[in-house]
OpenMM code with the backbone's topology and positions (N, CA, C; nanometers):
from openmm import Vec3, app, unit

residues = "UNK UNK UNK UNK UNK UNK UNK UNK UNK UNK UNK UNK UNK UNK UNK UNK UNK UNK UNK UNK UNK UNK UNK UNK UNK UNK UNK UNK UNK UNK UNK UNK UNK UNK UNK UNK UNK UNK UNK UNK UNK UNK UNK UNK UNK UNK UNK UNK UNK UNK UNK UNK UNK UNK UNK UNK UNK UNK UNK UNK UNK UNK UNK UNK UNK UNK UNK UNK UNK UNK UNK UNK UNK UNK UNK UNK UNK UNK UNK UNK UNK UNK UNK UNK UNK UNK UNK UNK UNK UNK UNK UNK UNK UNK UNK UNK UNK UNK UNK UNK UNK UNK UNK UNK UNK UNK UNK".split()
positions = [
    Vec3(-1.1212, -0.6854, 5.2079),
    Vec3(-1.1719, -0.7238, 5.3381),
    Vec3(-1.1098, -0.8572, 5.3792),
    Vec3(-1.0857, -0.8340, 5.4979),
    Vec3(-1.0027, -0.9951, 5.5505),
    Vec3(-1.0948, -1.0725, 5.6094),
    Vec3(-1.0697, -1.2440, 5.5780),
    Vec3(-1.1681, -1.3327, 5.6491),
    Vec3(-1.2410, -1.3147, 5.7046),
    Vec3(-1.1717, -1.2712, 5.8599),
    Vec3(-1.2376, -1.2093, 5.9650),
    Vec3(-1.2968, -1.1234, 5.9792),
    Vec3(-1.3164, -1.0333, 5.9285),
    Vec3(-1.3605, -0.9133, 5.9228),
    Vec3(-1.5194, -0.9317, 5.8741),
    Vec3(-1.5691, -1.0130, 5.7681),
    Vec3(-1.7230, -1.0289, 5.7104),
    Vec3(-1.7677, -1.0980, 5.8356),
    Vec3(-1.8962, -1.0199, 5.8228),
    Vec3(-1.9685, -1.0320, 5.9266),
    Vec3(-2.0353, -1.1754, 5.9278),
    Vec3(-2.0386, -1.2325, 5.8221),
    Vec3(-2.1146, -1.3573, 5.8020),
    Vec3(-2.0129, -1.4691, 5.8499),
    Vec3(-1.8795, -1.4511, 5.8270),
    Vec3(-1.7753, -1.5464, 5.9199),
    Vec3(-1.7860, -1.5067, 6.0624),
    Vec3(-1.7882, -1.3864, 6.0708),
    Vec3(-1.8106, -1.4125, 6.2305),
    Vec3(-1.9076, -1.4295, 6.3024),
    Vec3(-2.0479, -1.4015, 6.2422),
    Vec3(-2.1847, -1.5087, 6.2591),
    Vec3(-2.1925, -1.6375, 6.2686),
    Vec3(-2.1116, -1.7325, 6.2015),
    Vec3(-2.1329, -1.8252, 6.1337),
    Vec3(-2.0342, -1.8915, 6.2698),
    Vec3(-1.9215, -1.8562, 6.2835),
    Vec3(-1.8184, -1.8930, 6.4087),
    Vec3(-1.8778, -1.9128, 6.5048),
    Vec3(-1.9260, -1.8165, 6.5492),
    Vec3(-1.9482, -1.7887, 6.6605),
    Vec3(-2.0985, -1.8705, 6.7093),
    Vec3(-2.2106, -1.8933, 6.6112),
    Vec3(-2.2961, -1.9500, 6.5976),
    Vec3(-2.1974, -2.1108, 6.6307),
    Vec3(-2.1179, -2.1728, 6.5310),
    Vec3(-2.0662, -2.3128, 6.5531),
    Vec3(-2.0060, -2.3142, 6.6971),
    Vec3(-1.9389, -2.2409, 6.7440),
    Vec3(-1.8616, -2.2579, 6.9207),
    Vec3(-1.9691, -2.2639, 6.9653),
    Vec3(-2.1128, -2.1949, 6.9779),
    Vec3(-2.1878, -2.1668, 7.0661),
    Vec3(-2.3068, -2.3204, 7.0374),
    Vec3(-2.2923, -2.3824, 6.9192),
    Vec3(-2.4096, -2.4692, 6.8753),
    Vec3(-2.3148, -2.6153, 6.9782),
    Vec3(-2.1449, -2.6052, 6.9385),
    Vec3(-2.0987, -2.7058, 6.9935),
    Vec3(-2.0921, -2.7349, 7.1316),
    Vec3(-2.0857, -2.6446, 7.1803),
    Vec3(-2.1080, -2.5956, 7.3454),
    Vec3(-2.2246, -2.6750, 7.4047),
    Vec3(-2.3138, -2.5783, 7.3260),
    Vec3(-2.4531, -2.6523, 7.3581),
    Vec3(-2.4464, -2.8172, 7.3727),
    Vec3(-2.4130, -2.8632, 7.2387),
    Vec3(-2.4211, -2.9889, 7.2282),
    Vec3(-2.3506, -3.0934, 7.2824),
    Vec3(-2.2033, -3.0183, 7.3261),
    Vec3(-2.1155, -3.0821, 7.4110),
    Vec3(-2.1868, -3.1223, 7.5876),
    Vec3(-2.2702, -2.9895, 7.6226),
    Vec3(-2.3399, -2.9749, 7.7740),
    Vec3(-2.4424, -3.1269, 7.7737),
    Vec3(-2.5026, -3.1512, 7.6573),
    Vec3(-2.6213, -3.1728, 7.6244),
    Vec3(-2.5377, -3.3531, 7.6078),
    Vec3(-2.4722, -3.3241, 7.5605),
    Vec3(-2.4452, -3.5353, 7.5447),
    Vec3(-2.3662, -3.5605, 7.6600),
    Vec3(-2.3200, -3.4805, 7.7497),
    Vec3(-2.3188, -3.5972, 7.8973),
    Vec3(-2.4093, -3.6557, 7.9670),
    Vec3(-2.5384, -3.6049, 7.9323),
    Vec3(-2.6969, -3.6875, 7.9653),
    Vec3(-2.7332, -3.7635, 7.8678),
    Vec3(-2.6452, -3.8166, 7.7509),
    Vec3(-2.7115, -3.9175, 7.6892),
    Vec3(-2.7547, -4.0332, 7.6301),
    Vec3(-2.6799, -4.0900, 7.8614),
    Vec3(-2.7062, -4.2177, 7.8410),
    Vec3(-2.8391, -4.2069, 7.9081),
    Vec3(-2.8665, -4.0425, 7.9580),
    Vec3(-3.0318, -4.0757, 8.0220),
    Vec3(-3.1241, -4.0276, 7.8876),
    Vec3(-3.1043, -4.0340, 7.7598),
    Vec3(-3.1997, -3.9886, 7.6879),
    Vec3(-3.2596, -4.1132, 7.6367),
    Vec3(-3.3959, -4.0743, 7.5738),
    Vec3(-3.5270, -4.2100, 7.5366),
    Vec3(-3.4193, -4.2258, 7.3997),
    Vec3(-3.5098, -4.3343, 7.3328),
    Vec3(-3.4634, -4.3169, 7.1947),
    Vec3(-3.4588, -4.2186, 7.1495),
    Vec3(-3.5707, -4.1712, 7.0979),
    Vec3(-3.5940, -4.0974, 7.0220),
    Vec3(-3.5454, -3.9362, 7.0273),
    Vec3(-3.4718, -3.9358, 7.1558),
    Vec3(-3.3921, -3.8244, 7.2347),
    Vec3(-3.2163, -3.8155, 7.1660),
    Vec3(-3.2080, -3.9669, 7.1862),
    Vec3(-3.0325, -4.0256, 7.0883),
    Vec3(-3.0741, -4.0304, 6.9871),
    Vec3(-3.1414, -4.0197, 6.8900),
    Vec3(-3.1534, -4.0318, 6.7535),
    Vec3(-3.1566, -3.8556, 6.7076),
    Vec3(-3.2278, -3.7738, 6.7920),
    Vec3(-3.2293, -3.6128, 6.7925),
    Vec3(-3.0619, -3.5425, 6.8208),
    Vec3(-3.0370, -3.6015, 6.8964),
    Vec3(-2.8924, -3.5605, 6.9330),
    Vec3(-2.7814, -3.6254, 6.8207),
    Vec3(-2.7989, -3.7596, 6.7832),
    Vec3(-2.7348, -3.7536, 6.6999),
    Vec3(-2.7306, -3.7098, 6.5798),
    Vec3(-2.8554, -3.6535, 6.4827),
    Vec3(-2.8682, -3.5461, 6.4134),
    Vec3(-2.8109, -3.4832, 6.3978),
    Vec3(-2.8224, -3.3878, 6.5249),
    Vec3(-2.7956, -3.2242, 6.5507),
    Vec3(-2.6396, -3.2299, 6.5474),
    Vec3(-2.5780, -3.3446, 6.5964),
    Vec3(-2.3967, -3.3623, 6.5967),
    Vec3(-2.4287, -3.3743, 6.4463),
    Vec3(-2.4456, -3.4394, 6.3819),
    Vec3(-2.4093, -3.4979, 6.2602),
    Vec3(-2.4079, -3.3363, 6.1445),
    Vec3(-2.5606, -3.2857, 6.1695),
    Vec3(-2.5515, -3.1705, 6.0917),
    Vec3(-2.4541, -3.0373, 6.1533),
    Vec3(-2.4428, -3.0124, 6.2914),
    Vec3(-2.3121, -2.9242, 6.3093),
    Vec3(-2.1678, -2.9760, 6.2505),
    Vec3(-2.1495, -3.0887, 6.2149),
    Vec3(-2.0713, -3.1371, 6.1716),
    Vec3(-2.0289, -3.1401, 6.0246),
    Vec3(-2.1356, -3.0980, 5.9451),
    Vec3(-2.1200, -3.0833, 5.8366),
    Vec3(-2.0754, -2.9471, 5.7947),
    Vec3(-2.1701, -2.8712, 5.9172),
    Vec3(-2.1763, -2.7018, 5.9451),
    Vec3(-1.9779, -2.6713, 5.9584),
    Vec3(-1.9632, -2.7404, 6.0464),
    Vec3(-1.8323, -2.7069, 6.0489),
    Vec3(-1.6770, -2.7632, 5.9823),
    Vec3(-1.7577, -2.8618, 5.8976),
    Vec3(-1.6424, -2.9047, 5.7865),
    Vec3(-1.6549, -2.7847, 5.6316),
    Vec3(-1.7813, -2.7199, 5.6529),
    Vec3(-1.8143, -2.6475, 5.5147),
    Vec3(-1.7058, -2.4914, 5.5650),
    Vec3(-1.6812, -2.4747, 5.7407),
    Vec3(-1.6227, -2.3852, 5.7760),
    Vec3(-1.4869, -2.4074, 5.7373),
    Vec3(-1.4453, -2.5127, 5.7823),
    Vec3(-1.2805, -2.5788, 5.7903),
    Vec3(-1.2872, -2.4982, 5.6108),
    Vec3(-1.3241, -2.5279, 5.5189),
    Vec3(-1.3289, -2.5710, 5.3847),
    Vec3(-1.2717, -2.4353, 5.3278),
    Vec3(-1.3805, -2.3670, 5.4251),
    Vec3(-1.3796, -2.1799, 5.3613),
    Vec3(-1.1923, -2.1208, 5.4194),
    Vec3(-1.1731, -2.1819, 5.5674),
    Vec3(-1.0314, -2.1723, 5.5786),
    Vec3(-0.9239, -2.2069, 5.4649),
    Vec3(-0.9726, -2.3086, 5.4438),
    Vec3(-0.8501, -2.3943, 5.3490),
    Vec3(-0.8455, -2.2629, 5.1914),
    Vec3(-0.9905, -2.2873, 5.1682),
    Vec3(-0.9594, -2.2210, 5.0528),
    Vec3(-0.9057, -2.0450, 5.0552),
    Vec3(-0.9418, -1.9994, 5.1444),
    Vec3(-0.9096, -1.8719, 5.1742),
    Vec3(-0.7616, -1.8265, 5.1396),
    Vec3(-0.7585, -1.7366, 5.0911),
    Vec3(-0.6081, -1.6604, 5.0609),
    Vec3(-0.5504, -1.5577, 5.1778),
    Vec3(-0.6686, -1.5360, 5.2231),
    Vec3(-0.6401, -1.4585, 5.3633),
    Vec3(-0.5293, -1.5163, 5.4592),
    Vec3(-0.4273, -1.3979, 5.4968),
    Vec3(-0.3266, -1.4379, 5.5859),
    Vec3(-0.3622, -1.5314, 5.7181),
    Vec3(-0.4601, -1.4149, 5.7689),
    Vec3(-0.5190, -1.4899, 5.9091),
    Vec3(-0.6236, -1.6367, 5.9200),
    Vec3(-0.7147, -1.6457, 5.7412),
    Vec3(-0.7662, -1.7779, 5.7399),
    Vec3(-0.5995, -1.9292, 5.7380),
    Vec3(-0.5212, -1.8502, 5.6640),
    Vec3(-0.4492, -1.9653, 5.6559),
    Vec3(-0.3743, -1.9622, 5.8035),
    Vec3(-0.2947, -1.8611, 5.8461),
    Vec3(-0.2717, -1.9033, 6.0072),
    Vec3(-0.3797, -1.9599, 6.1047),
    Vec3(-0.4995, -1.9833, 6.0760),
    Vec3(-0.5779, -2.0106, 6.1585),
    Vec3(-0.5606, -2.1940, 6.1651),
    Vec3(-0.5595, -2.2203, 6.0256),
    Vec3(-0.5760, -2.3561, 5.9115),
    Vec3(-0.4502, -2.4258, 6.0108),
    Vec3(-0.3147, -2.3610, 6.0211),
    Vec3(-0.1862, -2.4059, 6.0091),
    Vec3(-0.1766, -2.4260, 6.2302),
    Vec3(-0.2155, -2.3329, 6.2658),
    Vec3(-0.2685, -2.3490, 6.4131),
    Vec3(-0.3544, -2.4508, 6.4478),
    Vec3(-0.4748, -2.4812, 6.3651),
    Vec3(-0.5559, -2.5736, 6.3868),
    Vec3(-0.4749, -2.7439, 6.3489),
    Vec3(-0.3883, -2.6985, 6.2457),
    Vec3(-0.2879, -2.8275, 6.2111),
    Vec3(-0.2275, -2.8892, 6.3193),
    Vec3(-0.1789, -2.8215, 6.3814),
    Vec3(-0.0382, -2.8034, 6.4632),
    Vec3(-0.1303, -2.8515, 6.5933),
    Vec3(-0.2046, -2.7963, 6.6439),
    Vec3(-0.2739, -2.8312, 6.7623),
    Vec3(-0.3210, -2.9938, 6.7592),
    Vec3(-0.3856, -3.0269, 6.6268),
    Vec3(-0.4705, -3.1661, 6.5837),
    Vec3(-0.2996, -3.2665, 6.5679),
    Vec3(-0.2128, -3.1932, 6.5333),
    Vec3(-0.0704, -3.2625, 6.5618),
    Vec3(-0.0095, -3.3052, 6.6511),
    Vec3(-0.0537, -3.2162, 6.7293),
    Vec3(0.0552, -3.2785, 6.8823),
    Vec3(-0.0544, -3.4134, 6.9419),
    Vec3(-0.1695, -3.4221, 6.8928),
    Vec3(-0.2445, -3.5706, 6.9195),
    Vec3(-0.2079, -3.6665, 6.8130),
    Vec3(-0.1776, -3.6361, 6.7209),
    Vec3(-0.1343, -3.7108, 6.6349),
    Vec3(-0.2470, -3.7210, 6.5309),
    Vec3(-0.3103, -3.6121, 6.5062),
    Vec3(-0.4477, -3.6496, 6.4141),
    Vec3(-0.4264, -3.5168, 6.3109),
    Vec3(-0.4586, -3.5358, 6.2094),
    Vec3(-0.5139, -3.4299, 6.1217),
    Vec3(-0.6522, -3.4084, 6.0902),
    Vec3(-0.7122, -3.2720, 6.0416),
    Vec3(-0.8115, -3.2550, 6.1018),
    Vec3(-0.9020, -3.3618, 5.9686),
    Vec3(-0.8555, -3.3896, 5.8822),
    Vec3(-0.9518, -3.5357, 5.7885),
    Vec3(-0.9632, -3.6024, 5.9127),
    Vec3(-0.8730, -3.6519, 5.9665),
    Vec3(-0.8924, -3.7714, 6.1000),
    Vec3(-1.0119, -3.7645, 6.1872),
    Vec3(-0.9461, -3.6097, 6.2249),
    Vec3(-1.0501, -3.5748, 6.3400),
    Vec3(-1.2149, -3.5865, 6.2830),
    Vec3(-1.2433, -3.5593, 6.1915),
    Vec3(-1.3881, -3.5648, 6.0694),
    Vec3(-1.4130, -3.7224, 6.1110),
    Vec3(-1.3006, -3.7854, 6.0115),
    Vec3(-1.3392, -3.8691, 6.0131),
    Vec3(-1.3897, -3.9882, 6.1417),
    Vec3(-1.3352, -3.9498, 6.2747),
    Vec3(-1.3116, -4.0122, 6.4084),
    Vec3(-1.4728, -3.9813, 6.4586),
    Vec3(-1.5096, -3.8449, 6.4192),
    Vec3(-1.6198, -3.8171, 6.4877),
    Vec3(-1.7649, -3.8452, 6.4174),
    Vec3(-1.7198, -3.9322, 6.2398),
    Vec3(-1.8499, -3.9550, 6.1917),
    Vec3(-1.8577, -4.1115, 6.2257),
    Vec3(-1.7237, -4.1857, 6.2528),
    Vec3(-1.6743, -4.3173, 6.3135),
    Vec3(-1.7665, -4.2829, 6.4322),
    Vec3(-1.7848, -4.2256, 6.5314),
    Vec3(-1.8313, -4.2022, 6.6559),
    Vec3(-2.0022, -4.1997, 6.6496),
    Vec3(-2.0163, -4.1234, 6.5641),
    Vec3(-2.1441, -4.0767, 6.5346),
    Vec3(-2.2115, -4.2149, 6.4662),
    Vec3(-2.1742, -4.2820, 6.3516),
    Vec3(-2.2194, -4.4376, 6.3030),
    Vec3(-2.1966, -4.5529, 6.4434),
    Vec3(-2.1338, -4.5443, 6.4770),
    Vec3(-2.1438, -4.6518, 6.5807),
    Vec3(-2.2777, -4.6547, 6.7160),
    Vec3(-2.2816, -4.4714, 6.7225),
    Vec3(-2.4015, -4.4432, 6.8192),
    Vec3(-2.4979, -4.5282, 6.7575),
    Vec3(-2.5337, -4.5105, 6.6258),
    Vec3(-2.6574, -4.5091, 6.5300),
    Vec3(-2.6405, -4.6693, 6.5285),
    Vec3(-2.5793, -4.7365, 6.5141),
    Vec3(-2.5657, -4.8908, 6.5545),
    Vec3(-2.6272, -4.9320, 6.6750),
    Vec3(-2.5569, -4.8725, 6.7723),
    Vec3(-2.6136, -4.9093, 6.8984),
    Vec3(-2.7514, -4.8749, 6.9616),
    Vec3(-2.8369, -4.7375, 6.8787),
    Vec3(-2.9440, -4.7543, 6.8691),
    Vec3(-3.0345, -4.8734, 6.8022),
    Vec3(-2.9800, -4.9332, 6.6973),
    Vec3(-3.0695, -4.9860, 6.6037),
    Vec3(-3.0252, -5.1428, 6.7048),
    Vec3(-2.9204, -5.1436, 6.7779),
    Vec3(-2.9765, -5.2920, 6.7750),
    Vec3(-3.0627, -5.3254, 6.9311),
    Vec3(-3.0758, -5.2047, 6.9454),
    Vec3(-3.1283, -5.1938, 7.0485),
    Vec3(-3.3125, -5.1695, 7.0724),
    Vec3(-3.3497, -5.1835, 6.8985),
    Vec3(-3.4510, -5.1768, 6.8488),
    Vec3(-3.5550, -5.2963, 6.8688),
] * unit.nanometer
topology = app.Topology()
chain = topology.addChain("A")
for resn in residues:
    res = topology.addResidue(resn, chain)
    for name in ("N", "CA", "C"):
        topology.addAtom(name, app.Element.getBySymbol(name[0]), res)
């Protein structure tokens, strides 16, 4: 059976596009959210974020033709910005700690 093909990768996908979506709609309002609204949102980034580095992971390790063309596409794309996708991880937990700063001193 190929990558793609188990139903639990394509649950699991399709669940992360649709969770990021959400969450992407959801943080252009959140410079109107209370605290306790930015502390919820930043969560929910933080744990899709984990959600989708445990995905990246299952690519990498995969022997599957189409997981590794997927891996080598996702390279190439995070390339022409000049980032690899460690970067990109790492840029968006950089993003995510600094929110969490600017809550607390705002405490």
């Amino acid at each position: 059976m190929g990558f793609f093909d188990s139903e639990i990768v394509q649950h699991e996908a399709k669940q992360l596009f649709e969770d990021y979506q959400s969450l992407t709609q959801l943080g252009s309002s959140y410079g109107k959210f209370d605290r306790e609204g930015k502390k919820l949102f930043i969560a929910q980034m933080e744990e899709m974020m984990a959600r989708y580095r445990i995905f990246m992971k299952r690519f990498e390790l995969s022997e599957d033709f189409m997981a590794q063309m997927t891996m080598e596409q996702l390279k190439t794309q995070l390339g022409q910005f000049g980032v690899t996708p460690q970067q990109m991880f790492e840029q968006m937990n950089y993003t995510l700690e600094r929110m969490k700063a600017e809550l607390e001193q705002q405490a």
